[in-house]
C-alpha positions as CSV (number, residue, x, y, z in Angstrom):
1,X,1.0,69.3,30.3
2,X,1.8,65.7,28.9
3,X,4.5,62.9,29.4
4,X,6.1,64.5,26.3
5,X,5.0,67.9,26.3
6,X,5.6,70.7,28.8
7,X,6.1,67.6,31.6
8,X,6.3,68.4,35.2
9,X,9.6,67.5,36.7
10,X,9.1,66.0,40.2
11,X,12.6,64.6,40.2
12,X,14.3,68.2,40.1
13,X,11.8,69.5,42.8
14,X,12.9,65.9,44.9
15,X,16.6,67.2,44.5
16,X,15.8,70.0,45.6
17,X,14.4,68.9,48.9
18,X,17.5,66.8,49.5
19,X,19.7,66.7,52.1
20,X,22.6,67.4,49.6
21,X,21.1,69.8,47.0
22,X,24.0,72.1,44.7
23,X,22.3,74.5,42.5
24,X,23.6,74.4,39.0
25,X,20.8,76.1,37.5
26,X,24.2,78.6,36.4
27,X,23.5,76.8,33.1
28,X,20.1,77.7,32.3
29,X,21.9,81.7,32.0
30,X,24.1,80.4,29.1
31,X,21.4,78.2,27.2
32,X,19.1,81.3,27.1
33,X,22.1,83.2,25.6
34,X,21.7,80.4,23.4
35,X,18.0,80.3,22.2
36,X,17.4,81.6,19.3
37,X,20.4,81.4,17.9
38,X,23.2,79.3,15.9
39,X,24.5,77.8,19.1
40,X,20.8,76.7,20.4
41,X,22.1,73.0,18.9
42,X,23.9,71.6,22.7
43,X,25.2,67.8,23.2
44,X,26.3,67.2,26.7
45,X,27.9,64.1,27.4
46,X,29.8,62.9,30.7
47,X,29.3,59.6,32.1
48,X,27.0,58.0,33.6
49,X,25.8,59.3,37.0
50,X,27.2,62.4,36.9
51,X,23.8,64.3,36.5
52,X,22.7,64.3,33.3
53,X,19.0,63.2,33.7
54,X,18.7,65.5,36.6
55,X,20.0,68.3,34.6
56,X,17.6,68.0,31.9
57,X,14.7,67.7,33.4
58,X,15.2,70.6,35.5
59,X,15.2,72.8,31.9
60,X,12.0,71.0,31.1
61,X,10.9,73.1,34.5
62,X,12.2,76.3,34.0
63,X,10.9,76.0,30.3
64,X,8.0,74.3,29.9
65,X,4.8,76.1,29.4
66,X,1.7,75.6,31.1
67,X,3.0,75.5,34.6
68,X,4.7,78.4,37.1
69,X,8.0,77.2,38.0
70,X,9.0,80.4,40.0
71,X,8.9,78.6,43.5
72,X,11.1,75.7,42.1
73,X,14.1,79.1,40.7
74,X,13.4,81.9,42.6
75,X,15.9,81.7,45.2
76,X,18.4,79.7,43.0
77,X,21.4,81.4,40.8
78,X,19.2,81.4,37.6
79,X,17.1,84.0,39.7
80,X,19.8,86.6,39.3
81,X,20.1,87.0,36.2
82,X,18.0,89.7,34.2
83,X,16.4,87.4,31.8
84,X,15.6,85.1,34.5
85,X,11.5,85.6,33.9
86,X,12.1,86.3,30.2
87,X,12.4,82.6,29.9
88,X,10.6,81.2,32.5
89,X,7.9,78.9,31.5
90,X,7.3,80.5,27.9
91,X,8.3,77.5,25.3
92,X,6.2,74.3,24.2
93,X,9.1,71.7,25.6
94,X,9.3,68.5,24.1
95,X,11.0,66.1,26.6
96,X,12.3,62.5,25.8
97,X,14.1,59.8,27.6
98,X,15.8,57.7,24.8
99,X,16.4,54.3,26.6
100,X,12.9,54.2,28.4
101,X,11.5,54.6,24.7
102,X,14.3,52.1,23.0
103,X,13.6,49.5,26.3
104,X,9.3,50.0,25.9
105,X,9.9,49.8,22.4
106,X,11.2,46.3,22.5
107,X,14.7,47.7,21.8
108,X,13.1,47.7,18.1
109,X,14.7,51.3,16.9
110,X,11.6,51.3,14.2
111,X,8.9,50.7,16.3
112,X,10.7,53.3,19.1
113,X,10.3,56.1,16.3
114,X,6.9,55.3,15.5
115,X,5.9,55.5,19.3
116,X,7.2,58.3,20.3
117,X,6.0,60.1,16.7
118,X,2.6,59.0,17.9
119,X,2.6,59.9,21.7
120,X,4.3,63.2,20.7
121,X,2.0,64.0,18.0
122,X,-1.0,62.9,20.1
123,X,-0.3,65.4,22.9
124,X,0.0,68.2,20.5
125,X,-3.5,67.6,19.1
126,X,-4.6,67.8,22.7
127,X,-2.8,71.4,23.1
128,X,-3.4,72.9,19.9
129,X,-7.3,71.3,18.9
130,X,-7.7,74.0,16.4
131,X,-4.8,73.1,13.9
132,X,-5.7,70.3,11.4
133,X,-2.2,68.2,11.4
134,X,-1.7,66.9,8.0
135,X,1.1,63.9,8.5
136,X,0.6,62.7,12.0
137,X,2.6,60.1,10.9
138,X,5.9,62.7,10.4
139,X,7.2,64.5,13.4
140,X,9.3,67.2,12.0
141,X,6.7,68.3,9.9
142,X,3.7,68.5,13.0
143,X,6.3,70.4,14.6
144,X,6.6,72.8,11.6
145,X,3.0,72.8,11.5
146,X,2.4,73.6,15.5
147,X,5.1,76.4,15.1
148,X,3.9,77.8,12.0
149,X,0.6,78.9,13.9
150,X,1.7,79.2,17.4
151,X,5.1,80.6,17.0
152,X,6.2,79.6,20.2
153,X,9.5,78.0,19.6
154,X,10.4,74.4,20.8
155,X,12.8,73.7,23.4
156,X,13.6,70.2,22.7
157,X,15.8,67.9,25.2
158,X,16.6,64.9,24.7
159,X,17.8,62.3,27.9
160,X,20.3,59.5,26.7
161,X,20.4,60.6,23.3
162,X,23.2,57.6,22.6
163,X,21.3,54.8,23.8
164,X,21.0,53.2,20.1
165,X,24.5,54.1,19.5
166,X,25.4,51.8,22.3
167,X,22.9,49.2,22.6
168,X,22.8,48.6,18.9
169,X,27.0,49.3,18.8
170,X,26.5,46.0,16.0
171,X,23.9,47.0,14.3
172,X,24.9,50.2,11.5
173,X,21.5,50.2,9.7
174,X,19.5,50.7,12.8
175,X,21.9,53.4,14.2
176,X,21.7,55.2,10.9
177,X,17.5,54.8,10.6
178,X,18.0,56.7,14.3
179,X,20.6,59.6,12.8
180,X,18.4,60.3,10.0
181,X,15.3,60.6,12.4
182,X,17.5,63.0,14.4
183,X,18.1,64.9,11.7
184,X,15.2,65.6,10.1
185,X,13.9,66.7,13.4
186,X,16.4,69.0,14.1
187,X,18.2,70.6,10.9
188,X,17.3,73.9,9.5
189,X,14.1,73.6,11.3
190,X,13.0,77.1,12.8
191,X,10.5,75.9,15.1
192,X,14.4,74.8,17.2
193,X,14.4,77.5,19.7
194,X,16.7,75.2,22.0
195,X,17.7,72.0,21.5
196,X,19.5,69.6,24.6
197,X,20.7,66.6,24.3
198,X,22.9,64.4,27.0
199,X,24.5,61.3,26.4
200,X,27.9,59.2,27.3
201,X,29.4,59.4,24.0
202,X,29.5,62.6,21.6
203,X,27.5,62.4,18.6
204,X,28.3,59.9,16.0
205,X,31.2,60.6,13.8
206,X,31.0,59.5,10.4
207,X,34.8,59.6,9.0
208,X,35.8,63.3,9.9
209,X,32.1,64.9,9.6
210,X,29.5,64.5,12.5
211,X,25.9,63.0,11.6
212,X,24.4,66.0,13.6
213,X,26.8,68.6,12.7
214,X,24.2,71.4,13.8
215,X,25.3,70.6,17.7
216,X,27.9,72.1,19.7
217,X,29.8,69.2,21.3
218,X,30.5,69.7,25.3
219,X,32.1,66.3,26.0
220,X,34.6,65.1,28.5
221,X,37.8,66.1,26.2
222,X,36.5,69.5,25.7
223,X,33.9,70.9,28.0
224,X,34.2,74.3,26.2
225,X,32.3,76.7,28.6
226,X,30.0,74.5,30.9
227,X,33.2,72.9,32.5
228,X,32.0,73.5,35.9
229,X,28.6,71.8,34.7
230,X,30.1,68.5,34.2
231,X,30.2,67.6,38.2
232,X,30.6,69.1,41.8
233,X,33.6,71.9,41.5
234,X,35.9,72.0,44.7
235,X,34.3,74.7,46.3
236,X,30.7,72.9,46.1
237,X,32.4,69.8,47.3
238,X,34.1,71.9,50.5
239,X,30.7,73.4,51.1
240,X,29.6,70.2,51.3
241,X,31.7,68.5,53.5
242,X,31.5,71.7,55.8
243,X,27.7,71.2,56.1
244,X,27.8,67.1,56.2
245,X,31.3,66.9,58.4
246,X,33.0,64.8,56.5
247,X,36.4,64.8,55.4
248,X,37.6,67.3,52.6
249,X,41.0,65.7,52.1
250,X,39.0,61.9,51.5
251,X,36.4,63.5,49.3
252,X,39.4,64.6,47.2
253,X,41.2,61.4,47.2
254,X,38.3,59.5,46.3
255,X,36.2,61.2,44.3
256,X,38.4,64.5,42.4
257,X,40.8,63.9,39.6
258,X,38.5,65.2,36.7
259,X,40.1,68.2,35.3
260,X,39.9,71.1,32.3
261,X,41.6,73.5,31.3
262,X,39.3,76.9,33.3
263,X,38.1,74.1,35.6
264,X,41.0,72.0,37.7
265,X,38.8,70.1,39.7
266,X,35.4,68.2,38.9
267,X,34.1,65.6,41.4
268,X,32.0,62.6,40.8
269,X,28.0,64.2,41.8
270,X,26.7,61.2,42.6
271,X,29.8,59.5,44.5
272,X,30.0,62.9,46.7
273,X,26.6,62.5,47.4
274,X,26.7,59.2,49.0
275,X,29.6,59.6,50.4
276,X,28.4,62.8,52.4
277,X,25.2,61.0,53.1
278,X,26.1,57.9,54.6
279,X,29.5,58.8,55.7
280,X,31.2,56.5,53.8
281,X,33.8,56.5,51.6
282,X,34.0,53.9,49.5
283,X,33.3,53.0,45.2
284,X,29.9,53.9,45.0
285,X,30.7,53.3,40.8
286,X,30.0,49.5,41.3
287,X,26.5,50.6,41.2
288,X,26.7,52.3,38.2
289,X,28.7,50.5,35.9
290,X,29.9,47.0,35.4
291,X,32.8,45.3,35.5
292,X,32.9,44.0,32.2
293,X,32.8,46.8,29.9
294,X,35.9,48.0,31.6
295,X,37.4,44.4,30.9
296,X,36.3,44.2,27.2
297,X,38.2,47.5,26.9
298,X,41.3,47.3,28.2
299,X,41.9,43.4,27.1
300,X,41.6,44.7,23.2
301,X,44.7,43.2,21.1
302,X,45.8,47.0,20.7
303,X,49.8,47.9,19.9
304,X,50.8,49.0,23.2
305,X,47.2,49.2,25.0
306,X,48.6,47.3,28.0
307,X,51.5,48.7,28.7
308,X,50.0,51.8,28.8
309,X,47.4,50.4,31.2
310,X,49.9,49.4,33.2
311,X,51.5,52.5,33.7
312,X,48.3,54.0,34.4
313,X,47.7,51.3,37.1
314,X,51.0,52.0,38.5
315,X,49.9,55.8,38.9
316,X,51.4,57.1,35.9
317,X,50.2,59.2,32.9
318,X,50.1,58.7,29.4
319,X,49.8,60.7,26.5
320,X,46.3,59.9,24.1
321,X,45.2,61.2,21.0
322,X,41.5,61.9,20.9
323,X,41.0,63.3,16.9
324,X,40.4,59.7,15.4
325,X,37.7,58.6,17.8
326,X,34.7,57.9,16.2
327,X,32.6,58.4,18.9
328,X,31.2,55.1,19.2
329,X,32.0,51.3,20.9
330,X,33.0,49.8,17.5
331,X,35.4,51.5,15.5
332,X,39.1,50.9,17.5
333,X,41.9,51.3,14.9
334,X,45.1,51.9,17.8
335,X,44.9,52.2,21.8
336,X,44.6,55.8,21.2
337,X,40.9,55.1,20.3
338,X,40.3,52.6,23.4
339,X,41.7,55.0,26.1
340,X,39.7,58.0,24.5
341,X,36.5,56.0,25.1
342,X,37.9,55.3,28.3
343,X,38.0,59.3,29.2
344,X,34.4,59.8,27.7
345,X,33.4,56.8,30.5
346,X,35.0,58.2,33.2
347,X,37.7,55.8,34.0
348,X,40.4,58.1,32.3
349,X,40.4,62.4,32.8
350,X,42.2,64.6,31.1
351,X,45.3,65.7,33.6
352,X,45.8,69.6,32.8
353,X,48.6,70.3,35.3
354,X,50.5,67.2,33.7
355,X,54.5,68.1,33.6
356,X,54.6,66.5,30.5
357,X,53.9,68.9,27.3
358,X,52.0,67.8,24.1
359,X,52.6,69.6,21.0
360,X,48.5,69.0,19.6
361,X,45.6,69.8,20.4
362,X,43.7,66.8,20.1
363,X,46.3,64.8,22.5
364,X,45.8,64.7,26.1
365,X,48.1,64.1,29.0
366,X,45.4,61.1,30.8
367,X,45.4,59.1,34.4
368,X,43.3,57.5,36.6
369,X,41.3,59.9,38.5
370,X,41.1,58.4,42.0
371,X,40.5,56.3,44.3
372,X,37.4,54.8,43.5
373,X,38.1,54.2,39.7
374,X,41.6,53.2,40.9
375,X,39.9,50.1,42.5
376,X,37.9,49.5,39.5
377,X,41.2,48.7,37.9
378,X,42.7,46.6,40.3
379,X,39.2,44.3,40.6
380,X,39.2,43.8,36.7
381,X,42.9,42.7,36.6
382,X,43.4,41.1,39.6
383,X,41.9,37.7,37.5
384,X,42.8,39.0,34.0
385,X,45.6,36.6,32.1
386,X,46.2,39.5,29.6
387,X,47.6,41.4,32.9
388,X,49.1,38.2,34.8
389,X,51.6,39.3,37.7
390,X,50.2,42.9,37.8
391,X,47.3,42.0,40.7
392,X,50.2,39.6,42.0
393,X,52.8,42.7,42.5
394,X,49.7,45.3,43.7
395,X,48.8,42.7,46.7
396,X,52.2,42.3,47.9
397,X,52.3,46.4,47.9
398,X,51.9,45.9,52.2
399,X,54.8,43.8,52.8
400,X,56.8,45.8,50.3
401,X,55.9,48.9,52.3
402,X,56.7,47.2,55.5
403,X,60.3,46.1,54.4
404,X,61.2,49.1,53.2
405,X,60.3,50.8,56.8
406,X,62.4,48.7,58.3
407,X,65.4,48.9,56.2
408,X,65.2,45.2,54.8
409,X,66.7,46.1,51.4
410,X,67.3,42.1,50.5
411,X,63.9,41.6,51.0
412,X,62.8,44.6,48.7
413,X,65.1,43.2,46.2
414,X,63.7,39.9,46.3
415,X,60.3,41.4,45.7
416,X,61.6,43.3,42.2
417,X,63.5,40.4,41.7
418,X,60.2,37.9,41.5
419,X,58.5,40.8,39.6
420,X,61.1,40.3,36.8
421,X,60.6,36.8,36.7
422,X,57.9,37.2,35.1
423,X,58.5,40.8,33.0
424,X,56.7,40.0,29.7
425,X,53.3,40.3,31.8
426,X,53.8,43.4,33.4
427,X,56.5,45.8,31.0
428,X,59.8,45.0,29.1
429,X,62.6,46.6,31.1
430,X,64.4,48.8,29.0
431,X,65.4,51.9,30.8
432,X,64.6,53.5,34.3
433,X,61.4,54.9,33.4
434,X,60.3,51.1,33.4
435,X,62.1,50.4,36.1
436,X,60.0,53.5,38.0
437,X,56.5,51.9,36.5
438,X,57.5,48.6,38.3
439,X,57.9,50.1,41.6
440,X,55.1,52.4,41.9
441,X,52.6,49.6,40.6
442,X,54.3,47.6,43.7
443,X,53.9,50.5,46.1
444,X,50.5,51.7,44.7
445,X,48.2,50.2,47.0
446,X,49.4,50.7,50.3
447,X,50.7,53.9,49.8
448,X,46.9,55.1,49.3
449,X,46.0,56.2,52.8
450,X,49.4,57.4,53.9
451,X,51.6,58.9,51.2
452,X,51.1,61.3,48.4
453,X,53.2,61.0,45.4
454,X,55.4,62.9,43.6
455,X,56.8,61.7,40.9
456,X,60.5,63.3,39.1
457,X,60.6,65.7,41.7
458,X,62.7,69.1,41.0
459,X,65.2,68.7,44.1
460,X,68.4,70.3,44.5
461,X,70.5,69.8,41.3
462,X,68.6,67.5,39.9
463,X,65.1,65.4,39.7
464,X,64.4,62.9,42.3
465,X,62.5,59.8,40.8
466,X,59.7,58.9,43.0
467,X,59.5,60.9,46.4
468,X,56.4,59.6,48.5
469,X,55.1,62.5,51.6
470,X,53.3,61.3,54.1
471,X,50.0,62.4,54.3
472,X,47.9,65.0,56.9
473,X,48.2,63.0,60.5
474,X,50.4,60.4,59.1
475,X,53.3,59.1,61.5
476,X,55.6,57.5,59.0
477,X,59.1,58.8,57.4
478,X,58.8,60.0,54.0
479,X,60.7,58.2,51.2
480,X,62.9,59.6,48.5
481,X,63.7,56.8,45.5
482,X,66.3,57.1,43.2
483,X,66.5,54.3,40.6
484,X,69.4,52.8,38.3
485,X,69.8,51.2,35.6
486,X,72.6,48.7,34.5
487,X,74.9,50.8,37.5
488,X,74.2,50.5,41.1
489,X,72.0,51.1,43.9
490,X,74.9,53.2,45.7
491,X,75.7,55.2,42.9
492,X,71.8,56.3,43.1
493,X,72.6,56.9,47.2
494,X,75.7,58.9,46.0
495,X,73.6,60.6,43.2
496,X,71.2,61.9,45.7
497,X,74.0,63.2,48.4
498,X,75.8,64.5,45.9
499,X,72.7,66.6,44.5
500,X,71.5,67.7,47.8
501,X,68.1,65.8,46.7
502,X,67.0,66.4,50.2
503,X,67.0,70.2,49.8
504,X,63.5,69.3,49.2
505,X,63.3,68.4,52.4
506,X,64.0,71.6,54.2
507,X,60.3,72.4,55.7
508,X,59.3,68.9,56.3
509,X,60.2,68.0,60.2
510,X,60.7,63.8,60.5
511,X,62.2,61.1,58.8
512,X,63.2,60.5,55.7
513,X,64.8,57.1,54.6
514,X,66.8,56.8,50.9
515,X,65.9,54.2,48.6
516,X,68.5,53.5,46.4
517,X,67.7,50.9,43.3
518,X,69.8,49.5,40.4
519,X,68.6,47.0,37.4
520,X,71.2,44.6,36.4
521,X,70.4,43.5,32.8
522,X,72.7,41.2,32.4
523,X,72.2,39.0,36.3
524,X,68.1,40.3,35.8
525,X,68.4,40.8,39.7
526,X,67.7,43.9,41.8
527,X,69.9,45.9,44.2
528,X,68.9,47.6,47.1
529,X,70.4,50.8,49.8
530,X,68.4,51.9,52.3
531,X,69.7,54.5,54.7
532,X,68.1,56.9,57.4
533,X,68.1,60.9,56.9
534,X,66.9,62.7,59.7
535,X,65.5,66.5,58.6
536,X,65.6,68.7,61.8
């Protein structure tokens, strides 16, 4: 057992002793349905603390030779299985953690290749004295050599695999040096019994073909089957919160949102974690990622990037094609590009109970996720000119709230009527549907703790625009919006009488207060109704 070869794991058996521990060792079932095979090749990339360094290192454990790993598995999932021991401990595992090497290395990508060629090689002269390697100085070929007389397959995993893609995003002949490495080590090589790798960004795309196009991609726009692998699903996170007593229904609004298509809810691991450890719920992602590449992002001179960051601000969703994404932090032809990184980071997930239908495969119905990443947003445009007057109209979202309560339609008027003064910075009014990004970016902040919202609501004859319930334990009336454009803001009172909107209404006990709101174009000045429905 080595640094490189067959490690130990003491961060996995740490976990494991934790006060929050979830067993996903689910996965090791289907990557031994894998060995051996054409699918051994996996790439698992999710973002950054979501488990990825803990996952691999706990299949160098149930791997690795040299070592008996049955205390660490016995009594977890993997256990019940049939080929459970079949596996256990019976392959030479190569382990390697791509940014400790890059970092140690001087962040030199030829001098990183050398070193881990040398510490790898060096281990397996210490395991295998008898062979006689012939190029030390080649690691593909003293694997083929080790293999060719111990035929015990490698399982080879590899931690932050994209390191050099992103830390050398500038530089295309060290990234390429890195591919080519890759690739010698892992193509058409029969010593491969497994390969793992995990990483934020999918492997490298080179036009429409993949520099590693031996792996199977599991990424955060298509999971395939490890779906439930990518986080906490809701059940673990209920379990959770049953065993820590904490809230369920904050957990969700903080930390859910994630989504696929056989899995509708994925939680951030290691937000959950803290949050059911300290008893706190609050943006644990400031410790995991900065400010700044969110900013870079989002302020890129892309045709109709900021609107649509807008509208995701404002709680909406948006529509984004993935297929063009190269799979790297360079290459941005159109915003579809920018938000698709923007998924495979985490501040964007795929929404798959979206009302609105997409016609492709590669495009995606997209939001915000929740509340932490939500204030990730609002602290990186709160002093961004490229997003001057959205932060302005979010911290007047109390008042707003307050005025609305208490009937003060002039004064919730005057607020849209400000916002408008300045409509090139947030969006260009052109219909309702702006009109409706406008006032949920207003409302989106303090509507947080108290309302959930619902947004073209099937009620009675028609579609209510923006209804907001109040929430669990909530004493407040619910609102029902109806917005106009160019009309007026009693012709969206009448619209919703005449419609029986408040059918919708019929199992909910309290108030309810109608929010009529029309758009002049012509004046540029707001209109407000608000009357009092009482649902008995």
């Amino acid at each position: 057992m080595g640094d490189y070869l067959n490690p130990l794991s003491p961060r996995f058996e740490k976990l494991k002793k934790s006060k929050v521990f979830v067993d996903k060792t689910g996965i090791l079932e289907i990557l031994n349905g894998n060995i051996g095979t054409e699918n051994c090749f996996c790439c698992l990339s999710r973002p950054r603390r979501f488990g990825k360094s803990v996952t691999a290192q706990m299949i160098c454990s149930y791997y690795a030779k040299g070592q008996d790993s049955s205390s660490l598995f016995d009594d977890l999932k993997i256990a019940s299985f049939d080929d459970y021991k079949k596996h256990l401990n019976q392959y030479d595992v190569i382990f390697i953690n791509m940014t400790d090497e890059f970092n140690d290395a001087g962040r030199d990508v030829n001098k990183m290749i050398s070193s881990i060629t040398k510490a790898v090689v060096d281990e397996l002269k210490e395991a295998y004295p008898q062979i006689n390697f012939k190029t030390p100085e080649i690691l593909h070929k003293t694997l083929k050599e080790t293999f060719s007389q111990s035929r015990v397959p490698f399982v080879i995993v590899i931690d932050e695999w994209d390191c050099i893609m992103r830390e050398k995003k500038e530089d295309p002949d060290s990234q390429t040096q890195y591919l080519e490495w890759l690739k010698a080590i892992f193509k058409d090589k029969p010593y491969v019994g497994l390969a793992y790798m995990t990483g934020i960004l999918p492997v490298k795309k080179y036009g429409t073909h993949s520099a590693l196009n031996m792996f199977t991609e599991y990424s955060m726009t298509e999971p395939l089957n490890l779906g439930q692998y990518i986080g906490f699903t809701e059940n673990e996170v209920k379990e959770i919160c049953k065993d820590h007593e904490v809230s369920f229904n904050q957990m969700q609004q903080w930390y859910d949102g994630y989504s696929f298509k056989d899995v509708p809810h994925i939680y951030n691991p290691n937000s959950v974690v803290n949050a059911a450890t300290y008893k706190r719920f609050i943006s644990y992602w400031t410790k995991t990622e900065s400010f700044e590449s969110l900013q870079e992002y989002i302020d890129m001179n892309m045709e109709g990037l900021r609107d649509d960051i807008v509208k995701l601000i404002a709680g909406e969703d948006v529509v984004v094609n993935v297929a063009k994404f190269q799979n790297d932090m360079v290459t941005f032809k159109t915003k579809n590009d920018v938000l698709t990184l923007l998924i495979h980071l985490g501040y964007l997930a795929i929404k798959t109970d979206s009302d609105i239908r997409v016609d492709n495969i590669s495009k995606f119905v997209v939001h915000i996720p929740n509340e932490e990443i939500k204030k990730e947003f609002r602290n990186i445009v709160e002093d961004n000119k490229n997003y001057a007057g959205v932060y302005n109209l979010i911290s007047k979202s109390y008042d707003l709230l307050k005025d609305i309560w208490s009937l003060n339609s002039d004064a919730v008027a005057k607020v849209f009527d400000e916002a408008h003064q300045d409509h090139t910075s947030i969006l260009t009014y052109n219909d309702e549907n702006s009109l409706s990004c406008v006032i949920s970016l207003s409302l989106e902040l303090s509507t947080t703790d108290t309302y959930n919202v619902v947004r073209e609501l099937p009620t009675g004859k028609g579609f209510a625009d923006l209804v907001y319930l109040p929430k669990q334990g909530v004493n407040k009336p619910a609102l029902l919006i109806e917005l106009k454009y160019d009309k007026s803001a009693q012709s969206a009172i009448t619209q919703i009488k005449e419609k029986n909107y408040l059918q919708f209404f019929k199992d909910y006990k309290g108030e309810v207060l109608l929010v009529g709101i029309n758009y002049s174009k012509d004046t540029k000045t707001h209109q407000c109704i608000i009357e009092k429905a009482k649902i008995d």
